[in-house]
C-alpha positions as CSV (number, residue, x, y, z in Angstrom):
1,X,164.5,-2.1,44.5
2,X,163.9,-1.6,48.2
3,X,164.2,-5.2,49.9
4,X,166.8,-5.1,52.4
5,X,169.4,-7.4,50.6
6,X,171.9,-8.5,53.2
7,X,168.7,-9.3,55.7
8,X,166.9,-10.6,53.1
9,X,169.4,-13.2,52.0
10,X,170.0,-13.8,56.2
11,X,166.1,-14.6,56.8
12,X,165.7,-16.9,53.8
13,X,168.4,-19.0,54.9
14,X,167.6,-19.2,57.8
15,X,164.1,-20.4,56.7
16,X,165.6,-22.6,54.5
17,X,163.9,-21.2,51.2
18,X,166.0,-20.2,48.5
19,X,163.2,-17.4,47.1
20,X,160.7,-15.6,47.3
21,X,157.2,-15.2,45.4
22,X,154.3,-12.2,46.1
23,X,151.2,-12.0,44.0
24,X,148.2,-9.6,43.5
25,X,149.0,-8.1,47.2
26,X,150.2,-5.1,46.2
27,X,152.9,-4.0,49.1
28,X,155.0,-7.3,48.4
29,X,155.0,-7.2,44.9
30,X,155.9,-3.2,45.0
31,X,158.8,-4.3,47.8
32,X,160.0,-6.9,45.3
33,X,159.6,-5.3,42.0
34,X,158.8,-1.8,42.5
35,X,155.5,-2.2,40.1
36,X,152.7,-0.4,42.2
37,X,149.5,-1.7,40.9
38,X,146.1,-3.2,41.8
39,X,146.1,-6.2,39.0
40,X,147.2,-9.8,39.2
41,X,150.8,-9.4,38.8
42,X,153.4,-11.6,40.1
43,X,157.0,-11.2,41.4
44,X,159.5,-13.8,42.1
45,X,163.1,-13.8,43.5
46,X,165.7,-15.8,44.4
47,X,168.0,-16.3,47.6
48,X,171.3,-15.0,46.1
49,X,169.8,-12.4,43.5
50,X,166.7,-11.0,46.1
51,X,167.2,-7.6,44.1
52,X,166.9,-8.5,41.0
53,X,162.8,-9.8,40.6
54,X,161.0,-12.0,37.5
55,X,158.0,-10.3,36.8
56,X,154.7,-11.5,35.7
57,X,152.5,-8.5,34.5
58,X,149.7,-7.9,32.0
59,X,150.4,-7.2,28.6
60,X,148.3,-3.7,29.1
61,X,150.1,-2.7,32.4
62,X,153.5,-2.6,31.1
63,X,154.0,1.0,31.5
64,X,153.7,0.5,35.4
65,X,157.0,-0.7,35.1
66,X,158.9,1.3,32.8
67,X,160.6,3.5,35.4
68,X,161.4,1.1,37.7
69,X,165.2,-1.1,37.7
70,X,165.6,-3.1,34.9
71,X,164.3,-6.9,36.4
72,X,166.0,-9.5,35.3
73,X,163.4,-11.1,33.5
74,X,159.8,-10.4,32.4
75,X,156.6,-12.3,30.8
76,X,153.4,-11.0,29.9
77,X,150.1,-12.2,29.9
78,X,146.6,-11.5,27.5
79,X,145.5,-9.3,24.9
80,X,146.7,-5.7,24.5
81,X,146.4,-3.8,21.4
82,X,149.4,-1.2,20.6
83,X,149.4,0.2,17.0
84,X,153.2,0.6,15.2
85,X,153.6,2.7,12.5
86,X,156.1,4.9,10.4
87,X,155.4,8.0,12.7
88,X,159.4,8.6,13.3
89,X,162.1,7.7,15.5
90,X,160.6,6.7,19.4
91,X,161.4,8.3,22.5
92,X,163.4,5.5,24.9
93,X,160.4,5.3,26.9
94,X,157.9,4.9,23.9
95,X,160.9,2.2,22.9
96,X,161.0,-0.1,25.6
97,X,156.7,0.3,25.9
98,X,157.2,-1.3,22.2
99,X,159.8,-3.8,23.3
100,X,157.6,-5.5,26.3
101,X,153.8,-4.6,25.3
102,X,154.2,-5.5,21.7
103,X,157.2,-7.1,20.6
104,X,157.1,-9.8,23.8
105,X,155.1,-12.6,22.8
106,X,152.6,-13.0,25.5
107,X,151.1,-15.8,27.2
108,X,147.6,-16.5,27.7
109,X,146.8,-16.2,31.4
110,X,148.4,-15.3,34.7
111,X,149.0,-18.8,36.0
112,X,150.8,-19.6,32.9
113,X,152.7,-16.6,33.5
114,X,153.9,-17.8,36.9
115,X,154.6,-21.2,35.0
116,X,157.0,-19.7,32.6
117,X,158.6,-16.9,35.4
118,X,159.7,-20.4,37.9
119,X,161.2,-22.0,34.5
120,X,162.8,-18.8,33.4
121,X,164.2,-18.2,37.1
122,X,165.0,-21.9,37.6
123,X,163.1,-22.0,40.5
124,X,160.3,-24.9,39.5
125,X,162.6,-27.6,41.5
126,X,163.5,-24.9,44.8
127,X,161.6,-24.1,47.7
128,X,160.1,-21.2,48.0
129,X,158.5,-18.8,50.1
130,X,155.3,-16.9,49.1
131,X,152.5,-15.0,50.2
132,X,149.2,-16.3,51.3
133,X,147.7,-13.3,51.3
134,X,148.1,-12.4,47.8
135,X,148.1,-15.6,45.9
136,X,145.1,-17.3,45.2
137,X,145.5,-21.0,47.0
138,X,143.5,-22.5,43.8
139,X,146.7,-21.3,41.6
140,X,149.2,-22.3,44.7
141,X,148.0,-25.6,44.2
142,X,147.9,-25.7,40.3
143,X,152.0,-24.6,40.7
144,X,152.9,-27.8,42.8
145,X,150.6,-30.1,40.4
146,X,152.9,-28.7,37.7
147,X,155.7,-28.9,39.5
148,X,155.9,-31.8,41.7
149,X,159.6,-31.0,43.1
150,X,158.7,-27.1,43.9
151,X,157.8,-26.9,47.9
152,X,156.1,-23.7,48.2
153,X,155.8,-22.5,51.7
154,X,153.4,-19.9,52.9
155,X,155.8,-17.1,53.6
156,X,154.0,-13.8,54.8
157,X,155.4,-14.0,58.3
158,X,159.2,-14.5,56.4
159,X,157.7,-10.6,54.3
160,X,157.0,-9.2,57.4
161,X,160.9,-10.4,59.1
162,X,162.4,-8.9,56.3
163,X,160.6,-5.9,56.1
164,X,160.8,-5.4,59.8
165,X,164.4,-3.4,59.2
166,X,164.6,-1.0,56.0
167,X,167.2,-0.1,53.7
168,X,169.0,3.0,53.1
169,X,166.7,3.9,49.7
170,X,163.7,2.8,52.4
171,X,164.4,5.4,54.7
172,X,165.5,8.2,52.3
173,X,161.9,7.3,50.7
174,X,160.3,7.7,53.9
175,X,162.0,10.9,55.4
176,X,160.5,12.4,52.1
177,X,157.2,10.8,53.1
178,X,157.3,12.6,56.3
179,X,158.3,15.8,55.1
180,X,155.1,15.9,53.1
181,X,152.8,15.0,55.9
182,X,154.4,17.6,58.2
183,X,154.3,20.5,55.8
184,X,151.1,19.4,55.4
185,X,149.7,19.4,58.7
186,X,151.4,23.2,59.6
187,X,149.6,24.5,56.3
188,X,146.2,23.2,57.8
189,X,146.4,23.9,61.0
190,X,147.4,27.3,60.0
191,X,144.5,27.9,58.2
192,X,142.3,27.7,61.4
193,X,139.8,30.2,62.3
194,X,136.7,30.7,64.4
195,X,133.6,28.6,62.6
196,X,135.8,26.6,60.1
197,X,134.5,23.0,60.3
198,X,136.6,20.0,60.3
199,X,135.5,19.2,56.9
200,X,137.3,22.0,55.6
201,X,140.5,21.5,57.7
202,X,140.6,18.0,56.7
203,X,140.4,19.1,52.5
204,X,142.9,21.6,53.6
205,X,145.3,18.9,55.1
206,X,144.8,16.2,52.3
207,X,145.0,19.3,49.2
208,X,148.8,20.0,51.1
209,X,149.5,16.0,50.9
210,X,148.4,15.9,47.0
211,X,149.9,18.9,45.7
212,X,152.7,17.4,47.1
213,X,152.9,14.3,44.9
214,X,151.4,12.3,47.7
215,X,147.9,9.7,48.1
216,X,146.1,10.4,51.1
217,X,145.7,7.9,53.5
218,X,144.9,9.0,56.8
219,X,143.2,12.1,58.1
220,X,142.1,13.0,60.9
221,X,141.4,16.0,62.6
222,X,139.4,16.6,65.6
223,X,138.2,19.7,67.2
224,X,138.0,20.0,70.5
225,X,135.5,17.0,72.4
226,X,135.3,15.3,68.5
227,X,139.0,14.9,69.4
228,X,138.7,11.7,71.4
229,X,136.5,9.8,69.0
230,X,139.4,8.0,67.0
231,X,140.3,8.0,64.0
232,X,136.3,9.4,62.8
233,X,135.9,12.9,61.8
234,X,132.9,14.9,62.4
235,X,132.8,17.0,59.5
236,X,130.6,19.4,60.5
237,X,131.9,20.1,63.8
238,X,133.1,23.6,64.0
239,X,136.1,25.0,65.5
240,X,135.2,27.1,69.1
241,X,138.0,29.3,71.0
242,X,139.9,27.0,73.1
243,X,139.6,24.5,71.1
244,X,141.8,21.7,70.7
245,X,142.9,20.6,67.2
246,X,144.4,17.1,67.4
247,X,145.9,15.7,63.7
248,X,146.6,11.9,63.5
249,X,147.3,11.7,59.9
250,X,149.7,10.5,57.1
251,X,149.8,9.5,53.4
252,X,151.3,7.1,50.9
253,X,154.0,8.7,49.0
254,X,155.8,6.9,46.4
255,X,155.1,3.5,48.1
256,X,155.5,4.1,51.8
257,X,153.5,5.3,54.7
258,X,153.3,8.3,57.3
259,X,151.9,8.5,60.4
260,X,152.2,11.3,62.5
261,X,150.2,13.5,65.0
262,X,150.6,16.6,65.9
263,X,148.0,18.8,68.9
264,X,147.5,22.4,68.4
265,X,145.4,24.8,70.9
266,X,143.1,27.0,69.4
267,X,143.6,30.2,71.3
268,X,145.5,29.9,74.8
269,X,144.3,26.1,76.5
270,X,143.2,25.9,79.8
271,X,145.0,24.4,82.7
272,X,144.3,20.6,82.0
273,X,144.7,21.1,78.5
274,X,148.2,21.9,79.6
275,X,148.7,19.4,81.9
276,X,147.6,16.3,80.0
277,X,149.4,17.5,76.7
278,X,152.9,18.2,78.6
279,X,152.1,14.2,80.5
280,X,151.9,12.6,77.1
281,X,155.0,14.7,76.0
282,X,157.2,13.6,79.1
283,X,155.9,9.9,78.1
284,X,156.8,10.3,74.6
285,X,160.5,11.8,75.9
286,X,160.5,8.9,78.0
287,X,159.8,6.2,75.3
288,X,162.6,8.3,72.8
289,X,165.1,8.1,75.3
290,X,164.5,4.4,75.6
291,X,165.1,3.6,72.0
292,X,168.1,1.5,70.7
293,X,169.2,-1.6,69.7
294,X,168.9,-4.6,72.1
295,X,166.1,-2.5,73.9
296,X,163.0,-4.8,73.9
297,X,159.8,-3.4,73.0
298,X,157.7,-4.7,76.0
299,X,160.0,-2.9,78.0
300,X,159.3,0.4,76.3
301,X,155.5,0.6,76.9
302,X,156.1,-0.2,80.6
303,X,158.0,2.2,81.1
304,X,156.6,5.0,78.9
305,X,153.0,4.4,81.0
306,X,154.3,4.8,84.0
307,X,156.2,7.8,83.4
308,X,152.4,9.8,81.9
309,X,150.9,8.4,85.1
310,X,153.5,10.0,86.8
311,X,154.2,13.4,85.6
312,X,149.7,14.3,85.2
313,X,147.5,11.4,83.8
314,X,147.4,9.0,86.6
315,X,144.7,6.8,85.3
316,X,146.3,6.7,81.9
317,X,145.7,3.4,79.5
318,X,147.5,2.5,76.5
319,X,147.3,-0.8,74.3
320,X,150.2,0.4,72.7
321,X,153.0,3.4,72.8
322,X,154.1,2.9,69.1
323,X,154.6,-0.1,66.3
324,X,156.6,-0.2,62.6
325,X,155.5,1.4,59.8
326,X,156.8,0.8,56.2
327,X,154.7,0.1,52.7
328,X,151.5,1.5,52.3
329,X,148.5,-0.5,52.5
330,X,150.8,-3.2,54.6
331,X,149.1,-2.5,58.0
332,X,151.8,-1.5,61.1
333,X,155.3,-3.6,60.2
334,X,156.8,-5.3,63.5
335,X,157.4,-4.5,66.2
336,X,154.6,-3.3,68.3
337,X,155.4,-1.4,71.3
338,X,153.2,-3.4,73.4
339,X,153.1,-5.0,76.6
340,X,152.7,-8.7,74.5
341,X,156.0,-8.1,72.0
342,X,159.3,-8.6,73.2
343,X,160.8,-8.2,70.0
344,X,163.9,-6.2,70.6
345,X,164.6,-3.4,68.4
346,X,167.7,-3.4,65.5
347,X,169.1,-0.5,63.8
348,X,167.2,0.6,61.0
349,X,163.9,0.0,62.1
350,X,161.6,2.6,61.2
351,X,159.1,3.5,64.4
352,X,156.5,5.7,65.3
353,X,156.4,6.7,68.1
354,X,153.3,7.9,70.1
355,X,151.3,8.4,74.0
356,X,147.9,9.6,72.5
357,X,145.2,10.0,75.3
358,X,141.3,9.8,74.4
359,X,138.5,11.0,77.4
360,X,135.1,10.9,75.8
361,X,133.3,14.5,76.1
362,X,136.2,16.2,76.5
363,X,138.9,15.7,73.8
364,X,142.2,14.6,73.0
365,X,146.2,14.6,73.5
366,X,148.7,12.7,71.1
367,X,152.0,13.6,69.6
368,X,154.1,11.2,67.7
369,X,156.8,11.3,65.5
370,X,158.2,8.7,62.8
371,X,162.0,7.8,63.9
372,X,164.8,5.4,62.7
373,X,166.7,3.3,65.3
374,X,170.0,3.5,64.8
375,X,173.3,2.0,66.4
376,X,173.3,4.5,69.7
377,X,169.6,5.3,69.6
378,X,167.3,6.8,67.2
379,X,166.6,9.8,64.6
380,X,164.1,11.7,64.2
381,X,162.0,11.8,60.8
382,X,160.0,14.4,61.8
383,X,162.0,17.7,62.3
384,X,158.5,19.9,63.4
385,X,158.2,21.1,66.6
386,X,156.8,19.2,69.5
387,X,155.8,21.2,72.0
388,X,152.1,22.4,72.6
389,X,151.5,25.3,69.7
390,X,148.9,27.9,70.1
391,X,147.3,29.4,67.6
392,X,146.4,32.7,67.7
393,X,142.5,33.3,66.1
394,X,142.3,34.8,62.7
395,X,139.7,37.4,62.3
């Protein structure tokens, strides 16, 4: 699984809860379980076994979970018709298919489901923690009628603690991740010519991400002015000498998140094209240089302004200079690099890093890279250049 075991067991005790429970919200049960899925599915843990989940999962989604670990226990739910017959020996996947999707006796409904998981787990008499987000409160309070000695505890802040520092198999999953969004973006942006419209780099850019075995999750890419709208494309912008071609994209691959940008010139840039890119570069250098353990995030974006005012962008304005990033579909994980989170940074946080600048009617300048903070500073993820690239016009 990819919890963070020793951290995991340090947070819950500190919280006093001795488990865990995420339901129907699909990053928390995929951390817990590794069962990616949008259905009302269920997965419990306890304190002193955090990597070894009970799952609750429809009869008909039992594939899902055939190739992830073994859990430790498992109960299905409703109707789910799978025909045996004498068609010859089955493969070991066809096998244990048969062994949880037709030879499990099932129970009727989801929140008996949960009912049976707690009493398998012996965890109907504990307290534990569980997500608000993804349990319905109308079942949360059906559990403690049922249970009158379980204390659950609304527990998506305790998720977010954990997930807040990642485990080795979390960052080997993720370097992957990155790969795929960077080899993505130099096949795009190498793809540029004179009248192409954003439309088509953007297909370009999210084809490279799904031949790759990834979902696409973020993409865009803006052409010169369109550039400092956000995170909207224009499609039908088209791509002028001189141009710039700002990417801010990433992707879900096998569970986890990039994000990444990257700003090309279209043709040799002009003089404040120059400029502002190599500010937000010495501010992003800056920030880097600034990362390691004990280093509080507040302190970061201070510092990180100041230093693109400084060296060309003296009226620049940031909210924030990077934040987290972990499961997909769970939003930016903590910290922030803000001026409102004084969090300071551990090893093995995974970070992106980032000084984008957006001036209306004339474009856009951003790099940032995905890092991991370790015991004397940080890593890279990203292993693509970052210096200004120009690309030369394609006839």
């Amino acid at each position: 699984m990819w919890i963070n075991e020793p951290r995991a067991k340090r947070v819950l005790a500190a919280h006093g809860l001795d488990g865990l429970l995420a339901a129907s919200n699909i990053p928390n049960v995929f951390y817990l379980s590794g069962v990616w899925r949008r259905q009302e599915i269920a997965a419990v843990v306890s304190r002193d076994a955090v990597n070894a989940p009970w799952l609750v999962i429809p009869r008909a989604e039992v594939d899902y979970m055939v190739d992830t670990a073994p859990p430790a226990g498992v109960v299905t739910y409703g109707t789910f018709f799978r025909v045996m017959d004498d068609n010859g020996p089955l493969t070991p996947r066809e096998q244990r298919i048969r062994e949880l999707g037709i030879d499990l006796e099932p129970v009727s409904n989801f929140f008996e489901g949960l009912v049976r998981t707690l009493e398998n787990a012996g965890l109907h008499r504990s307290r534990i923690g569980y997500d608000e987000r993804g349990l319905d409160p109308a079942l949360a309070e059906r559990l403690r009628e049922r249970f009158p000695h379980l204390d659950l505890v609304p527990a998506m802040a305790v998720f977010r603690e954990i997930r807040m520092v990642k485990s080795p198999a979390e960052i080997e999953r993720m370097t992957e991740a990155v790969r795929v969004t960077e080899q993505s973006i130099y096949e795009a942006a190498h793809e540029a010519r004179e009248g192409m419209t954003e439309a088509e780099m953007c297909l370009a850019f999210d084809l490279g991400q799904v031949r790759r075995g990834a979902e696409p999750n973020m993409n865009h890419v803006g052409f010169g002015r369109s550039a400092a709208l956000g995170m909207s494309n224009v499609p039908d912008d088209t791509l002028k000498l001189g141009d710039m071609i700002r990417f801010d994209v990433g992707c879900i691959y096998k569970g986890y998140l990039t994000d990444m940008s990257r700003t090309f010139s279209f043709g040799p840039p002009d003089d404040k094209f120059s400029r502002y890119y190599n500010a937000v570069l010495k501010g992003q250098d800056l920030a880097l240089s600034l990362v390691k353990p004990g280093k509080v995030a507040s302190e970061i974006f201070h510092e990180t302004v100041a230093e693109v005012r400084e060296t060309g962008i003296p009226h620049y304005g940031r909210q924030h200079v990077g934040h987290g990033i972990g499961l997909g579909l769970g939003g930016y994980d903590r910290p922030t690099i803000a001026p409102s989170d004084d969090t300071p940074l551990e090893a093995d946080m995974v970070l992106c890093i980032e000084t984008p600048y957006y001036e209306m009617g004339w474009g856009s300048v951003q790099v940032e890279d995905m890092i991991v903070v370790t015991k004397d500073g940080y890593r890279r993820l990203t292993s693509v250049p970052r210096h200004l690239q120009v690309l030369e016009p394609r006839s």
